[in-house]
Each structure stands twice: as C-alpha cells, then as structure tokens.
N, C-alpha and C positions, 0 to 999 in steps of 0.2 A: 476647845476641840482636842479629843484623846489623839495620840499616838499612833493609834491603831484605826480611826477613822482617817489621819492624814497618812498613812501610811496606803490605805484601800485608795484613798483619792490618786495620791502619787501613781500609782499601779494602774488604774483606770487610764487617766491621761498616759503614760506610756501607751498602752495599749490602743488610746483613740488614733495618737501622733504614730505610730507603728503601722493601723491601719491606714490611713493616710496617706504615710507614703508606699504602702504597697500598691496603693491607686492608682497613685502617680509615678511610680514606675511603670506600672502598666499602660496608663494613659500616652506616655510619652518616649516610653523605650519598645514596650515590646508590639503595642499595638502598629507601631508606623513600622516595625520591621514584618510583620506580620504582611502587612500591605505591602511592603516593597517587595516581596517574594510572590505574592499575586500578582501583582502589577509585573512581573518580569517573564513570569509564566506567560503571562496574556500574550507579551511582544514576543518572546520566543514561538510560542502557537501560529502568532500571525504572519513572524516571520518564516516559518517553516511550511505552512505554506502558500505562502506566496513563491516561495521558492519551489515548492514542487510546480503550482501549476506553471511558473515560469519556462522552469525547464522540460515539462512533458509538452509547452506550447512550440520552443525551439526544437524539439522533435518532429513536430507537424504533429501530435496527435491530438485526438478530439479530447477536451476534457469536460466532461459534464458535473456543473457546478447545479446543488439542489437545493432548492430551500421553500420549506414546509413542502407543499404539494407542487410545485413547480421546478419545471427541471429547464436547462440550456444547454448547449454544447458549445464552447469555445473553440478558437482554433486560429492560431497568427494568421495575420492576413500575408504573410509572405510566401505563405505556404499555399496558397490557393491563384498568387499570380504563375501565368503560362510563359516558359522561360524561351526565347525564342532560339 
C-alpha cells in the first residue's frame, strides 16, 4: 500500500470520526437544549395564563374560554353568592 493511498485513508476516517461526532453533539447537546427551551415556553404560556384567567376571575369578571367552535363564560362562584 503507497503512501499517498494511506495517506487518503487516514483523511477519510478523520473525516467519517469528525462526522460522527458532530452527530453526536447534536444528538446530545444541542438537541435536548433545544427542547428544554420549548418545554419552558409551553410552562410559561400555561402559566401566564392561568394567571390571567385567575385574576380577571377574582375580579368577578366573566371570562370566556373558546375552543374550536365552542365558547363558555367562567365566573368564581363567590361572586354570584348574595352577601346578606
């Protein structure tokens, strides 16, 4: 075997071992960071609101929650007892 045939081989496997691990960084670094920035999005969205309708419900106001073609209005039930 030339020189210049183990030389191209050497170069190749760098290159396979190189791809490789860009794979695997991706597989395991950035992809799970990827997701943990979704996943934090979601809880912040859900937390936010839950928190509005909480608070616009401690107001007594109506909040109407909609979903596809159907609607409802909420409302604390504290706010509909008659205070004597």
């Amino acid at each position: 075997m030339g020189k210049d045939k183990r030389d191209k081989l050497i170069l190749a496997l760098v290159l396979v071992i190189a791809t490789l691990l860009i794979v695997l960084i991706f597989i395991f670094v950035i992809t799970p960071a990827i997701n943990g920035m979704i996943i934090k999005g979601q809880n912040d969205g859900y937390t936010y609101a839950l928190l509005t309708i909480m608070q616009k419900a401690a107001a007594c106001e109506q909040i109407p929650l909609t979903l596809e073609n159907q609607t409802i209005n909420l409302i604390a039930i504290e706010c509909l007892q008659v205070s004597n």
